[in-house]
VMD Tcl script that draws the C-alpha trace (Angstrom):
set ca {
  {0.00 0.00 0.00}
  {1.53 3.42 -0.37}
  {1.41 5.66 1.78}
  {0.31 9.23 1.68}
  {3.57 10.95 2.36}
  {5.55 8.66 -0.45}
  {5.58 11.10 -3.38}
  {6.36 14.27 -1.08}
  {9.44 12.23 0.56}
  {10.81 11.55 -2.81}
  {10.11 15.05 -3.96}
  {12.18 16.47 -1.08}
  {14.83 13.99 -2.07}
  {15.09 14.52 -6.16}
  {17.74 15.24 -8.05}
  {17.76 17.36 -11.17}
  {15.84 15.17 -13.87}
  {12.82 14.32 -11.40}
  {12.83 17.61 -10.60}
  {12.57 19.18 -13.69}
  {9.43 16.64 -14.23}
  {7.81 17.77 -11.79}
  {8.14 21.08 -12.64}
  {6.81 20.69 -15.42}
  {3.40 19.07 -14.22}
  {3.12 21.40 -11.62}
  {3.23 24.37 -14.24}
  {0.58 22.44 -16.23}
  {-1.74 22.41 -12.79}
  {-0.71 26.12 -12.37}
  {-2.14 27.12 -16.03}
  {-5.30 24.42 -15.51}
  {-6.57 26.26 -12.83}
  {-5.67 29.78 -14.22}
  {-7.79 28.85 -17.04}
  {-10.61 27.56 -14.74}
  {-10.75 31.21 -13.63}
  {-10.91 33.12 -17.05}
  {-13.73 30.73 -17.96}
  {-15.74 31.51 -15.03}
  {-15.13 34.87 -13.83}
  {-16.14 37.89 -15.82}
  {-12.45 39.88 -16.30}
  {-10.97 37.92 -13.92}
  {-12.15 39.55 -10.82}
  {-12.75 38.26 -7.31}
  {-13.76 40.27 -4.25}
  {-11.82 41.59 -2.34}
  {-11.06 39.50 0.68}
  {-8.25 38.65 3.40}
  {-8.43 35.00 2.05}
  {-8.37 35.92 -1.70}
  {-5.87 36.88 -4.29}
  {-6.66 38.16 -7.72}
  {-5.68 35.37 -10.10}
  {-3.70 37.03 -11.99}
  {-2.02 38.70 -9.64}
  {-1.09 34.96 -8.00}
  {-0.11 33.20 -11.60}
  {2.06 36.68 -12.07}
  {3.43 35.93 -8.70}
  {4.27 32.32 -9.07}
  {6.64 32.99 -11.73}
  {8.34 35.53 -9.93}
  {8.77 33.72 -7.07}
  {10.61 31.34 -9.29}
  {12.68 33.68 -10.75}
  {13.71 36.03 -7.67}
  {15.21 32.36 -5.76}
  {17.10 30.49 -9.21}
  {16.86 32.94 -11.97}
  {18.54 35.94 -10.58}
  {19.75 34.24 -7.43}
  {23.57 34.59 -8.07}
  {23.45 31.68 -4.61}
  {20.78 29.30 -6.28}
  {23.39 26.14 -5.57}
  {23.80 27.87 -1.99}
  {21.34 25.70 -0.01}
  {18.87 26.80 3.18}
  {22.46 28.82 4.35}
  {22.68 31.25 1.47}
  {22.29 35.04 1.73}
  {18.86 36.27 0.99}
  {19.87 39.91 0.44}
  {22.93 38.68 -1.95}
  {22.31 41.64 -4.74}
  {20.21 40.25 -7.77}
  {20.21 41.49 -11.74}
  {16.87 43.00 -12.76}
  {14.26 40.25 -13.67}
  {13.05 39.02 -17.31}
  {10.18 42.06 -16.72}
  {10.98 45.35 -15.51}
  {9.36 46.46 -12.41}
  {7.95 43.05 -11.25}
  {9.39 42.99 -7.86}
  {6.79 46.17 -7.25}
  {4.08 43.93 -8.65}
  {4.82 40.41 -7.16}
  {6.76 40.47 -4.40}
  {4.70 39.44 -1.43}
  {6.86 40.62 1.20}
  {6.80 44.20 -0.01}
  {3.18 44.65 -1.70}
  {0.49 44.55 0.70}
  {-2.61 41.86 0.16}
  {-5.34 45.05 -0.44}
  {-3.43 46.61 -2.69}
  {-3.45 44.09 -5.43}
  {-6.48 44.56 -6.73}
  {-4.73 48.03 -8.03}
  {-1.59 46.57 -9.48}
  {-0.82 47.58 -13.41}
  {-0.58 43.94 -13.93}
  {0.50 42.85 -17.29}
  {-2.42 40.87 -19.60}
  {-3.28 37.13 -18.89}
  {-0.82 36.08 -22.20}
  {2.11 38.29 -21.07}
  {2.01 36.84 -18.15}
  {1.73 32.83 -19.34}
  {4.43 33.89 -21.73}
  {6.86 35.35 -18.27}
  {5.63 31.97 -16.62}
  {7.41 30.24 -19.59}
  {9.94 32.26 -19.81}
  {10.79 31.79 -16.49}
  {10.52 28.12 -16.45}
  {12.63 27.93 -19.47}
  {15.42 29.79 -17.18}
  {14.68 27.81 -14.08}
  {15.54 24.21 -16.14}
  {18.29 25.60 -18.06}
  {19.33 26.36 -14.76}
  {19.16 23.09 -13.03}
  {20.52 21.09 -16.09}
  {24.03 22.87 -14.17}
  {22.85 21.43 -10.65}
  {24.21 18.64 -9.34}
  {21.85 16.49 -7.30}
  {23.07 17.47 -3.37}
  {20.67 19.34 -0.85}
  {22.45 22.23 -1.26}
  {22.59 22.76 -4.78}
  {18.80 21.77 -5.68}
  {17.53 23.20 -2.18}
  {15.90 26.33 -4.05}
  {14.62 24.37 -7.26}
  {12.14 22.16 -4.68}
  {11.38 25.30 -2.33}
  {10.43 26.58 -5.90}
  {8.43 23.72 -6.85}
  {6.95 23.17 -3.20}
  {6.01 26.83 -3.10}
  {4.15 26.34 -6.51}
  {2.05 23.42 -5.83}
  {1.18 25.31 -2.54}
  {-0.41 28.30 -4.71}
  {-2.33 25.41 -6.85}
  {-4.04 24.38 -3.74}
  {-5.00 27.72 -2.81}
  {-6.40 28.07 -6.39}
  {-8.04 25.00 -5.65}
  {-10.19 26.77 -2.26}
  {-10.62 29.69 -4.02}
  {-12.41 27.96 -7.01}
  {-14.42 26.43 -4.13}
  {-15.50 29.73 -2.75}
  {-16.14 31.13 -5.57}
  {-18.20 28.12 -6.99}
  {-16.50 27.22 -9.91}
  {-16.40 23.73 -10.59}
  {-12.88 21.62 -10.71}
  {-13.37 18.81 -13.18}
  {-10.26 16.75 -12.37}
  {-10.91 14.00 -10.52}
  {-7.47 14.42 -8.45}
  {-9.01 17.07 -6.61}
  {-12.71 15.51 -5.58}
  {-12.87 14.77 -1.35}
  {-13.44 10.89 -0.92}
  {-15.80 8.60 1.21}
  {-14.79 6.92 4.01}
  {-16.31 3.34 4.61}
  {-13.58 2.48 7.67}
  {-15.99 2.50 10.88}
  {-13.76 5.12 13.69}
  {-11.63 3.34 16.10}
  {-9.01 4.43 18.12}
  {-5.10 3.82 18.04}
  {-3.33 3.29 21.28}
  {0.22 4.89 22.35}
  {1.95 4.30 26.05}
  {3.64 7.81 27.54}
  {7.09 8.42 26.08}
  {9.63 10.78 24.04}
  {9.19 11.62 20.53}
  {11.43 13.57 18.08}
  {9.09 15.97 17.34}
  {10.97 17.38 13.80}
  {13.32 15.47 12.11}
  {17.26 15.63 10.33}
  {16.29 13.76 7.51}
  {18.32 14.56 4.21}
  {16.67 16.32 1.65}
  {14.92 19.75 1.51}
  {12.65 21.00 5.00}
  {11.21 23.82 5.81}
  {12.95 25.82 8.42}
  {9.64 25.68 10.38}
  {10.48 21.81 10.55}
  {13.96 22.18 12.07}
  {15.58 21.26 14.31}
  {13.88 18.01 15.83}
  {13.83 18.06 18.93}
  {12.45 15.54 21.57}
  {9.31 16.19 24.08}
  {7.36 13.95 26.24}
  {3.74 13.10 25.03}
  {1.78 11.45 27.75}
  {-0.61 8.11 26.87}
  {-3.02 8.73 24.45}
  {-5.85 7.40 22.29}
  {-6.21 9.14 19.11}
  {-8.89 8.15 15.97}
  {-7.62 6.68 13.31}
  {-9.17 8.42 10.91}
  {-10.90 11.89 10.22}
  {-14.63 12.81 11.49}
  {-16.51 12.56 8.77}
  {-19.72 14.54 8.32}
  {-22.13 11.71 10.19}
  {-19.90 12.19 12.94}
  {-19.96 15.73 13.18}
  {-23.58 16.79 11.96}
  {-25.17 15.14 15.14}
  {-23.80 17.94 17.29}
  {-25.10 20.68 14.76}
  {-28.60 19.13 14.86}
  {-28.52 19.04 18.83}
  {-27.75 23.36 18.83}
  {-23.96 22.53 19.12}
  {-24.10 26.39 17.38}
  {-26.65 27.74 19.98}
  {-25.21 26.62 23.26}
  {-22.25 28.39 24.56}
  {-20.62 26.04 26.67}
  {-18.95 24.09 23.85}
  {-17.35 27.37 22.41}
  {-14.41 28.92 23.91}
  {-14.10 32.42 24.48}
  {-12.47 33.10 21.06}
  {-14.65 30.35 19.70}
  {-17.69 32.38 21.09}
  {-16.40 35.46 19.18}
  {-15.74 33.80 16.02}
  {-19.19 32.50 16.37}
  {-20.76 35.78 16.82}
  {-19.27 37.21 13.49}
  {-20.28 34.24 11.49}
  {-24.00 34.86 12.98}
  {-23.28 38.27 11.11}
  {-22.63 37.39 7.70}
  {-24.17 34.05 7.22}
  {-28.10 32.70 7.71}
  {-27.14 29.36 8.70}
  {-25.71 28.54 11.70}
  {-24.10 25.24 10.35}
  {-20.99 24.55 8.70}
  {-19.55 26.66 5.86}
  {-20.80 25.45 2.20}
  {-23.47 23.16 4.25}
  {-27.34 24.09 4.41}
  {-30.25 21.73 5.41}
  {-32.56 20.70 2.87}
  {-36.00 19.60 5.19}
  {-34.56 16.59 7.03}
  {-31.39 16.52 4.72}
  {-28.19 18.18 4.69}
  {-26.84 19.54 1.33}
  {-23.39 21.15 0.68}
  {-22.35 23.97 -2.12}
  {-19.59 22.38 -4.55}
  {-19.03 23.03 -8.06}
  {-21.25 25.98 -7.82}
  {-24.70 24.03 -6.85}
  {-26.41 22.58 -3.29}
  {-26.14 18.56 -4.00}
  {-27.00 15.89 -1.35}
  {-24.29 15.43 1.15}
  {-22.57 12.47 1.54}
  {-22.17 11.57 5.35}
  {-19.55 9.21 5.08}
  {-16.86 12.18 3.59}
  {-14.69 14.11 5.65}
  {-15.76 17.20 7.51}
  {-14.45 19.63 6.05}
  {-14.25 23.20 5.46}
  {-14.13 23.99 9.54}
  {-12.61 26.28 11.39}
  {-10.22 25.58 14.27}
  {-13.22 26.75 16.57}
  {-15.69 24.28 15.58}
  {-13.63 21.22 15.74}
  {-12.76 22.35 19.46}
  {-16.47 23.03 20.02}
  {-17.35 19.39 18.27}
  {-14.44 17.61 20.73}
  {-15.95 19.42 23.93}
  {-19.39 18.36 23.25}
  {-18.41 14.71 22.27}
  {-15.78 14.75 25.68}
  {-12.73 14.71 23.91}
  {-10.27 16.73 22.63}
  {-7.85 17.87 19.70}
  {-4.38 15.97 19.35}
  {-1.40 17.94 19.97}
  {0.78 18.14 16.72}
  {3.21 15.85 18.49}
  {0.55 13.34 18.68}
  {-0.21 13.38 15.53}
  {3.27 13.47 13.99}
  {3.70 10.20 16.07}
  {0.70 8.75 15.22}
  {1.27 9.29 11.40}
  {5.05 7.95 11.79}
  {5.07 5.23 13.65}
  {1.48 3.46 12.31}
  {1.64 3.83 9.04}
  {-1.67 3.08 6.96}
  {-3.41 1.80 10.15}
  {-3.06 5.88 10.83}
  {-5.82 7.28 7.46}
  {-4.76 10.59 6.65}
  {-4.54 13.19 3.90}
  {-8.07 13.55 2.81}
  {-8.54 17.26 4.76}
  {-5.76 19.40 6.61}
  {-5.88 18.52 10.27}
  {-6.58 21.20 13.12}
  {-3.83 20.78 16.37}
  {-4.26 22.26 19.54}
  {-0.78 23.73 18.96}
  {-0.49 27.24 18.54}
  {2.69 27.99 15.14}
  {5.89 28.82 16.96}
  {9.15 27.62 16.20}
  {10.75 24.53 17.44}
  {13.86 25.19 19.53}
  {17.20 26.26 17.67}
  {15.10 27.48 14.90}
  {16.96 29.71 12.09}
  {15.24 30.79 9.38}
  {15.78 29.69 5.80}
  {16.47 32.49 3.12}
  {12.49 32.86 2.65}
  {12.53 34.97 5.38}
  {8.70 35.48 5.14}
  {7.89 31.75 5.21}
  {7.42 31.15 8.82}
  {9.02 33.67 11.26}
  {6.28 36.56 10.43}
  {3.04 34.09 11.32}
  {4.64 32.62 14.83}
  {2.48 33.49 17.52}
  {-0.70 34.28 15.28}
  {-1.87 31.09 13.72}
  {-2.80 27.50 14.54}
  {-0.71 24.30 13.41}
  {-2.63 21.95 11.03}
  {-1.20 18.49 10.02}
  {-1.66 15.98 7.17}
  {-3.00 16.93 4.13}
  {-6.12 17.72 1.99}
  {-7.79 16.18 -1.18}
  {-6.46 19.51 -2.77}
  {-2.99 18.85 -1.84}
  {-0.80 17.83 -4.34}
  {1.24 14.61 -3.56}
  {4.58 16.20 -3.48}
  {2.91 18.59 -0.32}
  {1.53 15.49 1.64}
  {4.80 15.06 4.08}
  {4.09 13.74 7.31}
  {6.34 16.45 9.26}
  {4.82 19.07 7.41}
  {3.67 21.70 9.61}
  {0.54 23.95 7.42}
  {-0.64 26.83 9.63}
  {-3.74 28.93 9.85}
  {-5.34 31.19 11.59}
  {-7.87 29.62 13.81}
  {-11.03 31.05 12.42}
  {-10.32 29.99 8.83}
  {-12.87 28.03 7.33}
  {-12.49 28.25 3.45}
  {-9.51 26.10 3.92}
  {-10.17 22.00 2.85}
  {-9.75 21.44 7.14}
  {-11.05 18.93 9.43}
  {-9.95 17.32 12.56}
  {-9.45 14.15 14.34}
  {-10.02 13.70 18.13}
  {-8.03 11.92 20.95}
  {-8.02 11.50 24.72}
  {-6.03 10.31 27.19}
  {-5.21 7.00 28.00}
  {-3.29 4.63 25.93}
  {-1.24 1.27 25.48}
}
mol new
graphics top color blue
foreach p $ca { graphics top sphere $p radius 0.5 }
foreach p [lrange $ca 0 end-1] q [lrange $ca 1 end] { graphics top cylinder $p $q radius 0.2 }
display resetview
């Protein structure tokens, strides 16, 4: 059987040739889902929103990012260690760093950008991509010198997955069957684990994020923890009892979160879920269809799966747990169909120092939640079991879920 985190280990660990393959299809996913958008939006505009880019603001971006890191990186073969600020040439278009560089041009402004058309910028993506493999046909295959090749590929297929949600808020519909949530027939049980260490973070070779570094060991206590996901016939009970309507299962920053959604939204239920008489429906592809209880819950916020474990009396797993659980259980342990809510809050492990993406991690420590796993939006080469995704707690547009534990154990 293989296992979900297979084709992101390998990715992590590929030399030149596989890399350049995967490239490759990841630009081919990149231009799919571009063209999704300038089939089904009117000019190419979205709303304006905290959780949205413009789309061609993000495809313009993509490229750059490529670019800025291998292009006109006089360090490309210089590994995690090399000089961000190292002085670059100017890039293939004039002026893009004041158009795509996400460090310097805030979110709301980028709705204003002078960005080029839709084919000047496919024809920079190629551009680019032709530079980035002409490139790595000079790399040779250690960490070092292909360490900004798979941040540039990782960093890619993360911007196709965000395509991917915004499609789904936006109600377009994504044909490809890669990216459709599936059923889950298992029944729930629980896994077993005795108190002990675990190296939480790992030294493995090939590329990491520096959020991932350095492993470290704590001391998890004994713990039961599902083996799979809730899925929707496991959550909707507590909806249908006024889970929503009775404080007590909400924290205090639940209760808030609550509060605002009670604002903007009619139904006090799950985003993208309405009830249909005595039947639940869910919005996908742009249209309510009957909702399959046996698929994931998904598209919940940090708040409801806490509310969801106090009402059921358990609890979230700490990303420790689950790291564990996913390592040392192997398919017993059913993950990557949604992203994962923790109850750890993003900081950085101990003896952390940041990679030359300085933006990456250090800026969001502090603010945002730790999910684990992966999604049915993820591409393969994301789904890494030390992966650490992060969010802020009250995002809900996100392809997120949870599974519960509680103490006890082997």
């Amino acid at each position: 059987m293989t296992l979900p985190f297979e084709e992101a280990a390998a990715a992590r660990r590929a030399g030149p040739q596989a890399l350049a393959a995967a490239l490759r299809a990841s630009r081919d996913d990149t231009l799919a889902r571009f063209a999704l958008f300038e089939q089904g939006l009117e000019r190419l505009a979205v709303p304006q929103q905290d959780t949205l880019n413009p789309p061609l603001w993000e495809l313009g971006h993509i490229g750059w990012f490529q670019e800025f890191w291998i292009g006109r990186n006089p360090l490309r073969f210089g590994g995690a260690g090399a000089d961000p600020l190292a002085p670059r040439p100017p890039g293939l278009r004039p002026g893009a760093d004041a158009l795509y560089d996400s460090s310097r041009v805030a979110h709301a402004t980028r709705w204003s950008l002078p960005l080029p058309e839709a084919e000047a910028t496919r024809a920079d993506l190629a551009q680019q991509l032709e530079q980035t493999l002409a490139w790595l046909g000079r790399a040779d295959d250690s960490d070092d010198a292909t360490y900004f090749f798979r941040l540039a590929l990782l960093h890619e297929d993360m911007h196709h997955e965000a395509a991917l949600y915004t499609a789904q808020s936006l109600g377009l519909a994504v044909a490809d069957p890669r990216w459709q949530p599936q059923a889950l027939a298992a029944p729930q049980r629980e896994l077993a684990f005795a108190a002990g260490p675990w190296e939480l973070g790992g030294a493995e070779p090939g590329f990491a994020f520096d959020n991932e570094r350095a492993g470290h060991c704590v001391d998890l206590p004994a713990t039961c923890i599902d083996a799979r996901v809730a899925t929707w016939a496991e959550y909707l009970p507590f909806v249908e009892a006024g889970g929503y309507e009775q404080p007590r299962w909400w924290s205090e920053a639940g209760a808030a979160w609550l509060a605002h959604q009670r604002e903007t939204a009619r139904e006090r239920a799950p985003r993208y879920l309405r009830r249909a008489g005595r039947t639940w429906q869910q919005w996908r592809h742009g249209a309510w269809i009957e909702l399959d209880p046996r698929l994931p819950a998904c598209h919940l916020s940090a708040h409801e799966a806490e509310a969801w474990c106090r009402w059921a009396g358990r609890r979230l797993p700490s990303e420790a747990e689950w790291e564990r659980a996913a390592l040392e259980r192997g398919a017993e342990f059913d993950w990557g169909g949604v992203w994962e809510w923790t109850s750890s809050p993003f900081e950085p492990y101990p003896g952390f120092t940041p990679h030359p993406y300085r933006d990456y991690s250090a800026p969001w420590f502090g603010s945002r939640r730790v999910l684990r796993g992966a999604s049915f939006m993820t591409q393969p080469r994301l789904r890494h079991a030390r992966y650490r995704n992060f969010f802020m707690p009250g995002r809900n547009d996100v392809a997120a879920g949870f599974r519960s534990c509680r103490a006890g154990g082997a």
